[in-house]
SEKOL-13187 format. One line per 5 residues: number of its first residue (from 1); their letters; for each residue y, x, z of N, C-alpha, C. Coordinates in steps of 0.05 Angstrom, whole numbers, padded with zeros to 5 digits. Example, Ala and Ser with C-alpha at 12.3 -4.5 7.8 and 13.67 -1.06 7.14 Angstrom:
1 = AS = -00114/00264/00156/-00090/00246/00156/-00066/00264/00156 | -00045/00257/00142/-00021/00273/00143/00001/00258/00157 .
//
This chain:
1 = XXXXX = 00962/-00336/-01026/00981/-00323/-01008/00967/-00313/-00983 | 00952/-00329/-00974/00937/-00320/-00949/00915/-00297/-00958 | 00911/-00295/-00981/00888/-00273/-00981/00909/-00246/-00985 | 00922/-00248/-00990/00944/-00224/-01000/00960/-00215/-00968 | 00964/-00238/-00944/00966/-00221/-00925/00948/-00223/-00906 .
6 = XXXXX = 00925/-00232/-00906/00898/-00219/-00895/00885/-00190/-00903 | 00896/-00179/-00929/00893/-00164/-00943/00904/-00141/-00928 | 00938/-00145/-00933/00952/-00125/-00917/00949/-00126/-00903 | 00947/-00146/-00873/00933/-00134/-00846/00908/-00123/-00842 | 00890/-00121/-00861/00864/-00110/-00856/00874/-00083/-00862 .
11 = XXXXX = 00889/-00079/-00881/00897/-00051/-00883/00920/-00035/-00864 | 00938/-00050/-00850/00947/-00040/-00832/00931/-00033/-00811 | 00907/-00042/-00807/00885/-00049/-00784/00878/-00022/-00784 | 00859/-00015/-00811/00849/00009/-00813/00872/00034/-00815 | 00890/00035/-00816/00914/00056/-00822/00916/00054/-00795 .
16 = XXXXX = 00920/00042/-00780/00923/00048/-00749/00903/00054/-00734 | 00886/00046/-00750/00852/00061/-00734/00858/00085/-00729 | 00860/00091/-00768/00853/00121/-00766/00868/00139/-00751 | 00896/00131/-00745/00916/00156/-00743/00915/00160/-00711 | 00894/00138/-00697/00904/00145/-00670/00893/00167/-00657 .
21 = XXXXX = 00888/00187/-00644/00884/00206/-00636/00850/00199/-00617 | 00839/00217/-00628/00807/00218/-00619/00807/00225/-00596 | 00792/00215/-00572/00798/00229/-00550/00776/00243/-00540 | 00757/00253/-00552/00747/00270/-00552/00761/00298/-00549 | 00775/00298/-00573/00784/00324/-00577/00800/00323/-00554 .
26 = XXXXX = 00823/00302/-00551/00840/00315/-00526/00825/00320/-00498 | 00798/00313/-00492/00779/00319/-00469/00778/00352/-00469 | 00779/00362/-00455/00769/00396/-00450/00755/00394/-00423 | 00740/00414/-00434/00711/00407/-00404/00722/00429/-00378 | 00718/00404/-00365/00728/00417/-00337/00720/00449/-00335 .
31 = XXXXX = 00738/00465/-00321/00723/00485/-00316/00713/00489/-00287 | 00686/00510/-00286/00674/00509/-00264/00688/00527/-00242 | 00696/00512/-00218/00693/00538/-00202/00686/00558/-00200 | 00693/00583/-00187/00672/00605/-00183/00652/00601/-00158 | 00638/00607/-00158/00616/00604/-00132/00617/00627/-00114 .
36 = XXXXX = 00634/00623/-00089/00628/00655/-00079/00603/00665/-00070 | 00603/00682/-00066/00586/00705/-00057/00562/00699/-00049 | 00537/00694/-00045/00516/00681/-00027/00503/00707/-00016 | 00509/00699/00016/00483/00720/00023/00461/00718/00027 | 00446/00747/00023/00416/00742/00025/00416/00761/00042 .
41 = XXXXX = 00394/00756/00054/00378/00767/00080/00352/00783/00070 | 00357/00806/00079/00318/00813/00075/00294/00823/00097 | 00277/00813/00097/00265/00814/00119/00242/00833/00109 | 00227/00848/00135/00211/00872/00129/00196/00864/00104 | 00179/00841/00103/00163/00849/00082/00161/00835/00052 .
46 = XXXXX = 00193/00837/00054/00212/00837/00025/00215/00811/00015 | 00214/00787/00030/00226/00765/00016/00251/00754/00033 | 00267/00752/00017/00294/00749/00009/00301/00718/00012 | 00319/00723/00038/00328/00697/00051/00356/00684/00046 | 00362/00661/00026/00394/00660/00024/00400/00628/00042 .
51 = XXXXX = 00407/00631/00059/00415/00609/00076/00432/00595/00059 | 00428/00567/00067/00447/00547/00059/00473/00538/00077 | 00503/00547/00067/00518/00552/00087/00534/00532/00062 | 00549/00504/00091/00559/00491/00078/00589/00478/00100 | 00611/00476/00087/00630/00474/00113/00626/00450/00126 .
56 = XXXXX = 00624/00428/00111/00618/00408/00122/00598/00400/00141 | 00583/00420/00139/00552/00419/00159/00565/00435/00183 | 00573/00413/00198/00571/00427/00238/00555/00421/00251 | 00544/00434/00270/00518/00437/00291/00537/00423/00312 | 00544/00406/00325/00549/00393/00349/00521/00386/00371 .
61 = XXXXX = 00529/00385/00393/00512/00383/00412/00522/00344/00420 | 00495/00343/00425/00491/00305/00421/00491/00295/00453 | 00501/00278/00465/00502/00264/00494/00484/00238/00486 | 00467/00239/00502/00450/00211/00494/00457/00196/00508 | 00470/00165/00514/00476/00148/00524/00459/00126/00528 .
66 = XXXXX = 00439/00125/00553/00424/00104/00555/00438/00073/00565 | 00432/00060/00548/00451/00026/00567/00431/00007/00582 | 00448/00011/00604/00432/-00006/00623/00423/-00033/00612 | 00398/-00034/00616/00384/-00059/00620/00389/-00077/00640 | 00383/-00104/00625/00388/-00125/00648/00368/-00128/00668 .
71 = XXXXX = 00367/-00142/00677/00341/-00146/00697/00325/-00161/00681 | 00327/-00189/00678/00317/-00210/00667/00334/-00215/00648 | 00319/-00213/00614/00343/-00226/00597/00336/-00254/00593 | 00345/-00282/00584/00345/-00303/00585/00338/-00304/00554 | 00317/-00314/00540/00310/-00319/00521/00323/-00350/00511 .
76 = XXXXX = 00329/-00362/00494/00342/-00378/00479/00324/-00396/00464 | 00297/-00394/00466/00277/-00406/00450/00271/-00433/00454 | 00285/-00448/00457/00283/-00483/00456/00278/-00493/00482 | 00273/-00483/00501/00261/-00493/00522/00283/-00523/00536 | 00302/-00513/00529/00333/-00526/00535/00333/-00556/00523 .
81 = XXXXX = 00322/-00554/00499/00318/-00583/00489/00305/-00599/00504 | 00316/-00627/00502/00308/-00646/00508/00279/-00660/00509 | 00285/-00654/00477/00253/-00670/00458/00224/-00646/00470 | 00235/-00615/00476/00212/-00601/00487/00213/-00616/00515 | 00226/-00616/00532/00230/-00625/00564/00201/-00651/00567 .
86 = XXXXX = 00220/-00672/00550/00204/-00695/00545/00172/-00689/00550 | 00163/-00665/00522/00127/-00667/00510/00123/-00653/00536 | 00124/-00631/00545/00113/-00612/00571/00115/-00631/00587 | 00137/-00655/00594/00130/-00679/00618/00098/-00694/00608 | 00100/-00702/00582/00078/-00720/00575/00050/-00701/00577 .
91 = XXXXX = 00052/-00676/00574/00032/-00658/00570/00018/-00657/00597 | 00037/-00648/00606/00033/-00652/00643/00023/-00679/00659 | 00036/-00708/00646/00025/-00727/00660/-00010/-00723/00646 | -00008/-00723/00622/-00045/-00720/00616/-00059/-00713/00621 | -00059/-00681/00624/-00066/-00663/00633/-00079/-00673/00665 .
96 = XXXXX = -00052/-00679/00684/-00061/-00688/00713/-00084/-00713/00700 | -00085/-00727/00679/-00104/-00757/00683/-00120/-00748/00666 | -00128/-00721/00661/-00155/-00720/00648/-00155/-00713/00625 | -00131/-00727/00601/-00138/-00733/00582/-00128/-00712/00566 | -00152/-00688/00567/-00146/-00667/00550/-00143/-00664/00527 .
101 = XXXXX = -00149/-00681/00501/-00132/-00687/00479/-00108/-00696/00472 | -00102/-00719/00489/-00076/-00720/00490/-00054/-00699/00498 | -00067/-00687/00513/-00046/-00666/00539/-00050/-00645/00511 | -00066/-00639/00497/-00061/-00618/00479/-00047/-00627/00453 | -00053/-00644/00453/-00029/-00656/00426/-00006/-00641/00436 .
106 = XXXXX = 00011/-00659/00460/00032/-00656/00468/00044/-00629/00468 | 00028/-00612/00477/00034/-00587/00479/00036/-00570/00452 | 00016/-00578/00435/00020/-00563/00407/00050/-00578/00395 | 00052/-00597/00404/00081/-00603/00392/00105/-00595/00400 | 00096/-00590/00427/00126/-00575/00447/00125/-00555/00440 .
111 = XXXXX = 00097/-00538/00432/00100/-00511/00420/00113/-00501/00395 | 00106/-00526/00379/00126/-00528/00342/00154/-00523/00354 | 00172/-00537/00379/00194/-00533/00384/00211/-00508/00391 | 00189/-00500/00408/00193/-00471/00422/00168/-00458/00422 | 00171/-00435/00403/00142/-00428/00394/00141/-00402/00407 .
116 = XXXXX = 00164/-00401/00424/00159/-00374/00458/00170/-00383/00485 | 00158/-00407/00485/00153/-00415/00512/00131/-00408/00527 | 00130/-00406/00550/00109/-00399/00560/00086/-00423/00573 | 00105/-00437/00583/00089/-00466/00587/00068/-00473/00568 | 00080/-00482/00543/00060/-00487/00524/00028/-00471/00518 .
121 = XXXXX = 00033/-00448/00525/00011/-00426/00523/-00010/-00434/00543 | 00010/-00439/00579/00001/-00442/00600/-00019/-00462/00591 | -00009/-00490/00592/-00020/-00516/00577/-00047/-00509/00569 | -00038/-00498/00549/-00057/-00504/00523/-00088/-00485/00529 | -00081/-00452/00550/-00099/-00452/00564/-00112/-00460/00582 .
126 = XXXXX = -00104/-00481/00593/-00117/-00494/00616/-00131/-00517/00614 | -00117/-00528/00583/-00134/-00549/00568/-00169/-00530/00556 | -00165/-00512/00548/-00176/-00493/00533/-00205/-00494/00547 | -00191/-00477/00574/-00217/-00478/00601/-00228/-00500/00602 | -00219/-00534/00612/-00224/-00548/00615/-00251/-00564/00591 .
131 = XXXXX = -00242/-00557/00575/-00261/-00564/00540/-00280/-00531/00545 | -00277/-00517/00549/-00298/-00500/00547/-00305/-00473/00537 | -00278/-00477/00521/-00266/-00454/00503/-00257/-00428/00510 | -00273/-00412/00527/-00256/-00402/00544/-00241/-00373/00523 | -00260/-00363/00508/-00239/-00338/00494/-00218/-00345/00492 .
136 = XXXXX = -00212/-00373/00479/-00183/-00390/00465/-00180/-00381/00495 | -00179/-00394/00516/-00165/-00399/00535/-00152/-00365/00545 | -00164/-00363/00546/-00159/-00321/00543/-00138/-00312/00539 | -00145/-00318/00508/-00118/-00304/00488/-00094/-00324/00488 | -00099/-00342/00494/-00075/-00358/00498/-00061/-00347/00522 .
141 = XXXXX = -00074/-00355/00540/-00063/-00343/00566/-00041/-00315/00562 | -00061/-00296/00554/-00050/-00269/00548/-00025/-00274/00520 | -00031/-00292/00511/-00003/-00295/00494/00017/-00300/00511 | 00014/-00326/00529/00038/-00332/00546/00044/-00316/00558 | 00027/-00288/00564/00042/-00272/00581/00062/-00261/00570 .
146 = XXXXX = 00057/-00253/00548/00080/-00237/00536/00110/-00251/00535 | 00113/-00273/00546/00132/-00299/00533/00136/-00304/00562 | 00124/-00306/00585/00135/-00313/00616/00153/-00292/00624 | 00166/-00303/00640/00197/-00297/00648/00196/-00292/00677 | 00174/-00310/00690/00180/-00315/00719/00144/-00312/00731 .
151 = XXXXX = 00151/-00293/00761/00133/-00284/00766/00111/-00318/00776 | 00123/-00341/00785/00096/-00367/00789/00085/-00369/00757 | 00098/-00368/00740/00088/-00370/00711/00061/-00353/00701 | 00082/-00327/00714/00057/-00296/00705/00028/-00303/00718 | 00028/-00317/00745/00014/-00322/00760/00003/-00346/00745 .
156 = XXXXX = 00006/-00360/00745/-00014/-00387/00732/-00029/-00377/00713 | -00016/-00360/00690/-00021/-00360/00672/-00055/-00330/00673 | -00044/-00309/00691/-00065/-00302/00698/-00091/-00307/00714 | -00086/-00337/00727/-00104/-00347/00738/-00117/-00361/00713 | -00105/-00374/00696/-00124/-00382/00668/-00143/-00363/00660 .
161 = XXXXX = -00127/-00340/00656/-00153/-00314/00651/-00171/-00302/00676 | -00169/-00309/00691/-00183/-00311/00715/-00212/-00320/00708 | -00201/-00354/00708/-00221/-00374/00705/-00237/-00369/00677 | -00226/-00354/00653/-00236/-00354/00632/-00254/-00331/00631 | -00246/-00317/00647/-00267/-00292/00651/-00293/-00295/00663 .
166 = XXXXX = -00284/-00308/00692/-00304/-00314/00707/-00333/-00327/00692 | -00317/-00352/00669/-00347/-00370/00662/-00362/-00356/00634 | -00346/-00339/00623/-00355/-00312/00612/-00370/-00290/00607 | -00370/-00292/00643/-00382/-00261/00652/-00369/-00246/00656 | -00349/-00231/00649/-00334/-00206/00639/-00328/-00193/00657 .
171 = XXXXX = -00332/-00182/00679/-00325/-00170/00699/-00309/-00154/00701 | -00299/-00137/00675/-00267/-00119/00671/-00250/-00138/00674 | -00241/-00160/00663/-00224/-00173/00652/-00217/-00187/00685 | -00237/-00197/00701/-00241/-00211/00726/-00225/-00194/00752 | -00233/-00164/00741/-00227/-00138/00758/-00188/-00140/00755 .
176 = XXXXX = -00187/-00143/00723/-00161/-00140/00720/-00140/-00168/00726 | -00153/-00186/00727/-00145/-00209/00727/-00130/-00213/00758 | -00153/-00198/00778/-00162/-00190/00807/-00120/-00176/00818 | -00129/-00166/00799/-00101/-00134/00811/-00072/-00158/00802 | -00072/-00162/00774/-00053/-00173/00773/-00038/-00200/00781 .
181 = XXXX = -00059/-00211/00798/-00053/-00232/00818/-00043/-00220/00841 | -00062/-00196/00857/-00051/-00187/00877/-00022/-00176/00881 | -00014/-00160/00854/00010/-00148/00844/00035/-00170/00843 | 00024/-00194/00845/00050/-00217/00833/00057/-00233/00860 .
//
């Protein structure tokens, strides 16, 4: 019994296939607009110019709006934390007692916290000088600059490059070191 109306539904299946309307055929292909007119331009020595003229394309004239800048923007980079406050205190007590390993621990760790502080840079060049290092002390310095906020900062920090120049040699760097102390 079940094969006899699995039977007839397979055949109603296909009888309804077939009769339903292909929709292909009821598809008719869009027709194209006409394209009007395009002009061409001819210029003396015969090539033939057809501009691209489109409604949507308007020529407006543009007002440039510059927005005021702040004076000083306030960077957000950790400095606020506690746990940094803390290492730059410990960095600082070592530092004053000598102990330039320790004082640079501290500072590479206050730096993991806030890795655009300027302190830390300060630090870590002045440890730098102190050990002997002076390029490090240099480029550190000149890193902190980019990261100081406040002109006693800009100032310390170019007195590190000061000192790093001086035991160096470098007498540009000494020259420039020179101006931007005076400037601050």
């Amino acid at each position: 019994m079940w094969k006899q109306s699995f039977l007839a539904l397979t055949m109603v299946a296909f009888v309804g296939c077939s009769t339903l309307p292909m929709q292909e055929e009821q598809k008719k292909a869009p027709q194209k607009p006409s394209e009007p007119a395009k002009k061409t331009v001819e210029t003396p020595d015969g090539v033939k110019i057809t501009p691209y003229e489109q409604d949507e394309i308007k020529r407006k004239s543009m007002r440039v709006v510059v927005p005021e800048q702040k004076a000083k923007q306030q960077f957000n980079d950790g400095r606020t934390l506690p746990a940094f406050k803390n290492l730059i205190q410990q960095t600082q007590s070592a530092y004053t007692q000598k102990k330039w390993d320790d004082a640079e621990r501290f500072a590479l760790q206050a730096q993991r916290l806030a890795p655009q502080a300027a302190e830390t840079f300060m630090y870590l060049a002045l440890i730098a000088n102190q050990k002997g290092q002076y390029s490090s002390a240099e480029s550190l310095a000149r890193r902190g600059l980019s990261y100081a906020q406040s002109d006693p900062m800009k100032k310390q920090l170019w007195q590190a490059i000061l000192v790093a120049a001086q035991k160096q040699n470098r007498a540009q760097t000494v020259q420039q070191a020179q101006q931007a102390l005076k400037s601050l």
